[in-house]
VOPAGU-2260 file (C-alpha; in pm, 1 decimal, decimal comma):
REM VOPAGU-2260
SITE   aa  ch    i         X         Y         Z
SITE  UNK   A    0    -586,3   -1442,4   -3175,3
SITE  UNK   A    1    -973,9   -1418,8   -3249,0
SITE  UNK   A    2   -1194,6   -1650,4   -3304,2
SITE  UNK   A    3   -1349,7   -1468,5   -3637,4
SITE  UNK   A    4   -1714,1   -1469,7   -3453,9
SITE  UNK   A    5   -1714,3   -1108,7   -3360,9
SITE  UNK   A    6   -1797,5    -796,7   -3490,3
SITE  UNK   A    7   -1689,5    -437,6   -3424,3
SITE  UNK   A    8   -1404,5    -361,8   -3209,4
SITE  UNK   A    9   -1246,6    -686,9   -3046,6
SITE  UNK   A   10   -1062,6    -689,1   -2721,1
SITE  UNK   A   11    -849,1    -981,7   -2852,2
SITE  UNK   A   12    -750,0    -780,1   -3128,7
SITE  UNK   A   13    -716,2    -414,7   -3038,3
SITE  UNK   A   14    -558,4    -530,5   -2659,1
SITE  UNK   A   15    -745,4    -282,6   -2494,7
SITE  UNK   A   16   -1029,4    -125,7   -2332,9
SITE  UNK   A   17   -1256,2     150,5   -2454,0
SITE  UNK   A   18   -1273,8     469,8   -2250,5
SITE  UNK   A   19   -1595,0     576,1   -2250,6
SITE  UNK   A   20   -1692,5     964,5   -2094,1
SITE  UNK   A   21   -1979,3     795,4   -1860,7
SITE  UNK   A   22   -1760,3     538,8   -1683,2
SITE  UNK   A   23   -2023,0     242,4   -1803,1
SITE  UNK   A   24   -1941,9     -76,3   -1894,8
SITE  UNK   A   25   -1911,3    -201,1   -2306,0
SITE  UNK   A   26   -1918,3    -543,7   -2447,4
SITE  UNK   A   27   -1573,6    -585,3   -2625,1
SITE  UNK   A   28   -1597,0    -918,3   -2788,3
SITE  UNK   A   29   -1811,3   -1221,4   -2842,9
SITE  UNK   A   30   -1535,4   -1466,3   -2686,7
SITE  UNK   A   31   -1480,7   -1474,5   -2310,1
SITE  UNK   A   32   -1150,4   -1765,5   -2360,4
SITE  UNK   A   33   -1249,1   -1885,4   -2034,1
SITE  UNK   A   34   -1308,6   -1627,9   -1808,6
SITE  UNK   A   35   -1559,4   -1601,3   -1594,4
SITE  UNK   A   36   -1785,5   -1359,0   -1443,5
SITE  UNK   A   37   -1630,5   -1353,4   -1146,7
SITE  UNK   A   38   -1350,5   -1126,4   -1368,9
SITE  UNK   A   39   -1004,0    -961,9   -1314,1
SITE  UNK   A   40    -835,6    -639,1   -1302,3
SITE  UNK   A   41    -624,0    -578,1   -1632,5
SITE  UNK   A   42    -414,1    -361,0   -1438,0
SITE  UNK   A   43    -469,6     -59,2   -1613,1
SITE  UNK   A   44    -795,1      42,7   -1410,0
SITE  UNK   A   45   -1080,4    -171,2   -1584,8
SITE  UNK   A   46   -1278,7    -453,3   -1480,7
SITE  UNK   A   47   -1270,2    -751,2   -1757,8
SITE  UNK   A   48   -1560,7    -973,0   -1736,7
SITE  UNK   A   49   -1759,2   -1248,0   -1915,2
SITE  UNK   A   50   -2167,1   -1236,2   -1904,2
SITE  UNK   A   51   -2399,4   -1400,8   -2143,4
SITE  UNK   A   52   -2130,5   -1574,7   -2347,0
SITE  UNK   A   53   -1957,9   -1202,9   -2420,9
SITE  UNK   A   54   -1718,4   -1030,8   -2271,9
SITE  UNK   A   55   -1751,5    -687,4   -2080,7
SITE  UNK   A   56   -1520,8    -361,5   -1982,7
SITE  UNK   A   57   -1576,0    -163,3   -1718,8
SITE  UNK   A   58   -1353,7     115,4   -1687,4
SITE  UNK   A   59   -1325,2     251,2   -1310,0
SITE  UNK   A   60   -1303,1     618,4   -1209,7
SITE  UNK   A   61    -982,1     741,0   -1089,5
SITE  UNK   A   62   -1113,2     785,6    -702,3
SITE  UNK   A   63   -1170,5     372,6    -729,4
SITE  UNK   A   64   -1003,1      37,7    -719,9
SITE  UNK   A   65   -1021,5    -272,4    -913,7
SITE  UNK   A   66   -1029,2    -543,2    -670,8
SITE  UNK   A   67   -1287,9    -800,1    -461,0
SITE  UNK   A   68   -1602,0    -716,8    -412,3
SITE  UNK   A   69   -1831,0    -913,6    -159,3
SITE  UNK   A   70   -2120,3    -664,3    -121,1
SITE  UNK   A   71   -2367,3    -746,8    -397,6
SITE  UNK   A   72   -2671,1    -913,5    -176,9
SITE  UNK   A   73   -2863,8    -937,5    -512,3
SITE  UNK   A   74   -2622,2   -1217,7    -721,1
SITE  UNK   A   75   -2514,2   -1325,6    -395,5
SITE  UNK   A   76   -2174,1   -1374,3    -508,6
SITE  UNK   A   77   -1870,2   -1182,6    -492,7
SITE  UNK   A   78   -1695,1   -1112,4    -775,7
SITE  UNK   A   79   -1432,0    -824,7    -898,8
SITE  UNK   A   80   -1556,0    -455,3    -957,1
SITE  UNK   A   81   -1514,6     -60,8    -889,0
SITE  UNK   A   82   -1446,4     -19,2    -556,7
SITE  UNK   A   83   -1433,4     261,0    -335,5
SITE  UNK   A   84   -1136,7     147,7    -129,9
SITE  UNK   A   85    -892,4    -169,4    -257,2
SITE  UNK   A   86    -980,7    -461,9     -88,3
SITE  UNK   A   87    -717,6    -650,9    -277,5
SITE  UNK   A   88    -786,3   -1025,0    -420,5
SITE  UNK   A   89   -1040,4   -1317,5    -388,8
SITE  UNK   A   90    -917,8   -1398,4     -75,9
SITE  UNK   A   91   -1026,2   -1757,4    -109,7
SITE  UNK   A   92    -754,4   -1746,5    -379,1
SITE  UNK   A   93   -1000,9   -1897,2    -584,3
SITE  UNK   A   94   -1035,1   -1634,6    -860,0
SITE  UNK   A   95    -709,8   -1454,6    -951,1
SITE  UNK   A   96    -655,2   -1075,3    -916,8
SITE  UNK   A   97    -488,8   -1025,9   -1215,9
SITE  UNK   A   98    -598,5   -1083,8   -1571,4
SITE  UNK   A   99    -265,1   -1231,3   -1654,5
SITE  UNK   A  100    -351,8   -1487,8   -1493,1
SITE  UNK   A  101    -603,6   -1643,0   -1733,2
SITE  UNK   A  102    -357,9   -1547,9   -2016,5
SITE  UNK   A  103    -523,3   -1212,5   -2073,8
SITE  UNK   A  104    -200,7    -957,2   -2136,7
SITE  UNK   A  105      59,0   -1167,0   -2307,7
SITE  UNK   A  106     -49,7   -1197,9   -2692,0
SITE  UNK   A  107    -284,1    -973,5   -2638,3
SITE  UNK   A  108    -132,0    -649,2   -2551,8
SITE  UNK   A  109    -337,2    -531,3   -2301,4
SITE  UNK   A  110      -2,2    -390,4   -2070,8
SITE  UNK   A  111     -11,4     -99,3   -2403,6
SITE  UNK   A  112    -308,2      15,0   -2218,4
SITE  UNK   A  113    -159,7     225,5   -1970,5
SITE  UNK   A  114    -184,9     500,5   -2178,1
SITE  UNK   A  115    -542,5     663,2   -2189,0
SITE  UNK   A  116    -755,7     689,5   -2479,0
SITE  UNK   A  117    -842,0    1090,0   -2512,0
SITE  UNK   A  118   -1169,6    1169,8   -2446,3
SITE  UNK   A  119   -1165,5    1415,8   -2755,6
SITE  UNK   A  120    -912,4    1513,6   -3024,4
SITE  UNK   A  121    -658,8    1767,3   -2799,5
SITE  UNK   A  122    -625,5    2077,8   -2944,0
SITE  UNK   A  123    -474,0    2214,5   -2623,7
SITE  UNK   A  124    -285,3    2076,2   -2337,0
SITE  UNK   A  125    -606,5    2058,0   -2130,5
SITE  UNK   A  126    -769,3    1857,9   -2352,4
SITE  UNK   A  127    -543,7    1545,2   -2241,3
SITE  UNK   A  128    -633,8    1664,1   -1860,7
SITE  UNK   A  129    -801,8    1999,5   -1743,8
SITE  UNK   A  130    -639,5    2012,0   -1392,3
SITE  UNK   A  131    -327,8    1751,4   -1396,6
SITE  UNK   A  132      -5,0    1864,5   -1545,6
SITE  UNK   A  133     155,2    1549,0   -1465,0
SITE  UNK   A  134    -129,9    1374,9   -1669,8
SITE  UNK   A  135     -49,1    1614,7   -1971,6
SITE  UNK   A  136     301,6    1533,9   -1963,6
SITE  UNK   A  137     225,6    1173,0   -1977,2
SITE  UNK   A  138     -17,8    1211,8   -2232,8
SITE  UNK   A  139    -311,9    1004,6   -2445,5
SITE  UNK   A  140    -391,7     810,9   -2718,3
SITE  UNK   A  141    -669,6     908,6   -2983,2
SITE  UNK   A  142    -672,5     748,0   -3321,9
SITE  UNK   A  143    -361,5     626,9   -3290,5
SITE  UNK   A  144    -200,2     954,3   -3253,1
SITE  UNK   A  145      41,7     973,5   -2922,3
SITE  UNK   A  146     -50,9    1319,8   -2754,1
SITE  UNK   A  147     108,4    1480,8   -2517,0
SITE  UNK   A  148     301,0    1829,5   -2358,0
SITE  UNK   A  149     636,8    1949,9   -2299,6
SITE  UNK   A  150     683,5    2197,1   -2118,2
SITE  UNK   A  151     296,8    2357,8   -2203,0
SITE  UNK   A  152     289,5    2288,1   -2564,7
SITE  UNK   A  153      80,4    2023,2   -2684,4
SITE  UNK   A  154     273,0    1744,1   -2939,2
SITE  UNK   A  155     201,6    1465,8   -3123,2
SITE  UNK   A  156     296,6    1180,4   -3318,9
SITE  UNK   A  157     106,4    1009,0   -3550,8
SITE  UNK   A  158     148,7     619,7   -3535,1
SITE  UNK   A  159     184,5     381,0   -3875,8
SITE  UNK   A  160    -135,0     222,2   -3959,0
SITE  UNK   A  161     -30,7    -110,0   -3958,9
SITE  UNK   A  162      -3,0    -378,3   -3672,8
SITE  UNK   A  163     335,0    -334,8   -3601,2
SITE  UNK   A  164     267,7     -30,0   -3466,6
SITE  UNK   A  165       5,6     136,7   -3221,7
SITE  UNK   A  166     -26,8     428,4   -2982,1
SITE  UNK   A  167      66,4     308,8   -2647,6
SITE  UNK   A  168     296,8     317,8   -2364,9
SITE  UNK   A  169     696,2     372,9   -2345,8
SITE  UNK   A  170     772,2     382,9   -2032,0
SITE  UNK   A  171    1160,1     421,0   -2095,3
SITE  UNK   A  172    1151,1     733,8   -2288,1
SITE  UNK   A  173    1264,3    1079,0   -2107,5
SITE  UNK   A  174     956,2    1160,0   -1965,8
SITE  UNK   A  175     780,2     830,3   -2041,8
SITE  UNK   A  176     430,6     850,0   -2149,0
SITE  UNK   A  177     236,9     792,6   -2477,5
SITE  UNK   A  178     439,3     707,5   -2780,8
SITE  UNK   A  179     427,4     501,3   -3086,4
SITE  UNK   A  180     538,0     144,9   -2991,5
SITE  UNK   A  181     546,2    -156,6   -3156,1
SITE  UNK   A  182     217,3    -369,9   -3124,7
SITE  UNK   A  183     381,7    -662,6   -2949,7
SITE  UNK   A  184     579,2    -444,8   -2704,3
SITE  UNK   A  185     476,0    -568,6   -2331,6
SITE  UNK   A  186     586,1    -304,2   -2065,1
SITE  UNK   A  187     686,6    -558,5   -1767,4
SITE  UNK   A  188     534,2    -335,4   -1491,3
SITE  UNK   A  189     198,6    -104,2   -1450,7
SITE  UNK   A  190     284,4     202,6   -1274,4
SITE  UNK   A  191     -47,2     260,5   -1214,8
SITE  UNK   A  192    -142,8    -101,3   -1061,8
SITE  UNK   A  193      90,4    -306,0    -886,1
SITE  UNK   A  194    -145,6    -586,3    -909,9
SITE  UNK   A  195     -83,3    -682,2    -566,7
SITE  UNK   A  196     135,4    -536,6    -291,9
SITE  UNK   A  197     513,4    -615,0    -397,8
SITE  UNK   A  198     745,5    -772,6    -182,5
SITE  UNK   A  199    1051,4    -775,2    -386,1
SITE  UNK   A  200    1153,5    -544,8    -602,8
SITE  UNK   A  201    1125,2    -751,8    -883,4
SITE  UNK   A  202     756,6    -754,5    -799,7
SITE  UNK   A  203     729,7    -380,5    -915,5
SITE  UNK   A  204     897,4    -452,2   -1249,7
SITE  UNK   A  205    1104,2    -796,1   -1340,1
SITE  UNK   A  206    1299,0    -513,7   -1533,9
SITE  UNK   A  207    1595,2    -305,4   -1301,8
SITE  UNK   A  208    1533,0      36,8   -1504,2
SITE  UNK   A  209    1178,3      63,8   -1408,8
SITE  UNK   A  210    1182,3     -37,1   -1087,3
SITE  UNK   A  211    1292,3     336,5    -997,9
SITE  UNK   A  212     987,1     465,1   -1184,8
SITE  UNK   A  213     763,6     223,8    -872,0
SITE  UNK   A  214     366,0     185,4    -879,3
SITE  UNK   A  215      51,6     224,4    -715,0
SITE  UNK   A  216    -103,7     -55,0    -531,8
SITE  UNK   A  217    -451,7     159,1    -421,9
SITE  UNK   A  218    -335,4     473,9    -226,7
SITE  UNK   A  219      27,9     338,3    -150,4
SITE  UNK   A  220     323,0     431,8    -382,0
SITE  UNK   A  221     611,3     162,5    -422,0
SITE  UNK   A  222     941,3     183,4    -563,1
SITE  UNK   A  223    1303,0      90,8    -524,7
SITE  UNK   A  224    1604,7     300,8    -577,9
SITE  UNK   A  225    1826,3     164,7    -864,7
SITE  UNK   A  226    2104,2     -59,6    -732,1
SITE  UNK   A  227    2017,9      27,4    -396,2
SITE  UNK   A  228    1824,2    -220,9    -222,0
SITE  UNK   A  229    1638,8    -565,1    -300,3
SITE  UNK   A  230    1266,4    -485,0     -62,6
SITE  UNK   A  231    1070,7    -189,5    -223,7
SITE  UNK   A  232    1024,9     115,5     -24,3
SITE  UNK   A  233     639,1     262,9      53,5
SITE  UNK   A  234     462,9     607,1      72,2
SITE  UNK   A  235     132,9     629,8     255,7
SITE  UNK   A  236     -59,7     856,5      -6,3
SITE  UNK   A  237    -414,2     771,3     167,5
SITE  UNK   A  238    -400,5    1169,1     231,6
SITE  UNK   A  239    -323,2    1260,0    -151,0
SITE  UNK   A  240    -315,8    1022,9    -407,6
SITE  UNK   A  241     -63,3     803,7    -568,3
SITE  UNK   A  242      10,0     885,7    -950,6
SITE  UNK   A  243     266,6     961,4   -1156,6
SITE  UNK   A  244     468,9    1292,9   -1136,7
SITE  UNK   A  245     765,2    1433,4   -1316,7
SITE  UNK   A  246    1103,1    1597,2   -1181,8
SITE  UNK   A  247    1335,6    1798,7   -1429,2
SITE  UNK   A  248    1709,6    1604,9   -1387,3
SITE  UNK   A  249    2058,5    1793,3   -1453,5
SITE  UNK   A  250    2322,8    1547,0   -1633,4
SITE  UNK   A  251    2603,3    1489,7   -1384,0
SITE  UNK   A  252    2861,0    1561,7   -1610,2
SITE  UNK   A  253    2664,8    1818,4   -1813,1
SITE  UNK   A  254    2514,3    1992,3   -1572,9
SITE  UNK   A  255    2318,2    2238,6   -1851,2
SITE  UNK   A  256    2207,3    1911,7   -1950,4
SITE  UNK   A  257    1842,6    1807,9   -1806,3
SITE  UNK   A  258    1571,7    1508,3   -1873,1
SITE  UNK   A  259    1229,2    1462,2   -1720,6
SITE  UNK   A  260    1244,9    1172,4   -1520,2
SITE  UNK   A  261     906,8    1000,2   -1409,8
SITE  UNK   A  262     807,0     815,4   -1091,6
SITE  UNK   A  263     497,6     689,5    -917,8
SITE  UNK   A  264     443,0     892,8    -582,0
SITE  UNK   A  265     195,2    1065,0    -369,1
SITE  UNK   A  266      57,5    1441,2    -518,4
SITE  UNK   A  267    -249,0    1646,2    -429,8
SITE  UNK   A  268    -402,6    1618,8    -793,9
């Protein structure tokens, strides 16, 4: 919960990052709860930080990493940030990767933000993303209005103003993506961020049903097929990129049946 010293928008409340156009970093709240400026990765592609008492988002570009950084000659200090290849944890083991460690996640809500915020109201399917059908599919959040396509037509749904409900993601929906979900709903995995290379299965997602649906630790796609086997298989997607795409599913029994099932795998865009 928040202190009650801040003003504006407050991490601690909303549970999530701002996305701005320019990439740069925003302070989110007056209360850093302990952590330090050293950071974490939230797992969702930002950089949380404290400096000067307050605490900081920086949201990294798609083409980068959240992980250890060791190059700064200035601070002289390594700490996490934006980097152009994933060079994993502190590995002193001193400062945690992940921002669940420090308790940043649970209460908080910050797993909801593996949805996008839009970076305008869509109007049309490229609004959500220009060149990435896959990225329409799975949609964005603006106002707390889910947006997203089927099939090249742009929906939405608009999400109840109140705190039981927010725009977020469900990643257990047919295709999953952004939806209205309630506010203390906690996806157990991050397709887009392992946090860490997994060496169980369980590692990808504690739950079984999205263990299928795998993640991306940097340029390396993991998964596990359901039921099938207990270490997660890898795809080298150093050449592409790992994200999520979709595959259109016939019903074994209803064959003129279909769903849009999604996964985390290698793809050109």
């Amino acid at each position: 919960s928040d202190t009650g010293s801040d003003t504006g928008p407050d991490y601690w409340i909303d549970g999530y990052c701002p996305q701005p156009a320019d990439g740069i970093e925003q302070k989110v709240s007056n209360d850093c709860k302990g952590l330090s400026f050293q950071g974490c990765c939230d797992g969702a592609g930002n950089v949380i930080y404290c400096y000067d008492n307050a605490l900081y988002c920086k949201p990294c570009a798609p083409q980068y990493a959240c992980s250890w950084y060791e190059d700064d000659t200035d601070l002289g200090e390594p700490y996490y940030w934006c980097t152009a290849s994933d060079n994993g944890s502190d590995p002193a083991g001193v400062f945690p990767m992940s921002c669940n460690s420090y308790g940043i996640g649970g209460d908080t809500d910050t797993a909801l933000d593996i949805v996008p915020e839009c970076t305008k109201e869509p109007v049309t399917c490229s609004d959500i993303d220009a060149n990435d059908t896959d990225m329409q599919i799975y949609g964005c959040c603006w106002n707390n209005i889910a947006h997203y396509c089927i099939d090249g037509d742009l929906y939405y749904s608009v999400c109840a103003e109140t705190a039981d409900s927010r725009c977020g993601a469900n990643l257990y929906t047919f295709p999953p993506g952004a939806d209205c979900i309630t506010q203390k709903y906690e996806p157990p995995s991050n397709p887009f961020d392992c946090g860490g290379t997994p060496l169980t299965c369980s590692d990808i997602s504690p739950d079984k049903d999205l263990q299928p649906m795998g993640c991306c630790q940097g340029s390396v796609a993991w998964y596990c097929d359901l039921g099938i086997q207990t270490e997660p298989i890898s795809a080298d997607c150093s050449a592409t990129q790992c994200n999520i795409n979709y595959v259109e599913i016939s019903d074994t029994d209803n064959p003129s049946d279909t769903y849009t099932l999604g996964y985390m795998g290698c793809r050109a865009n």
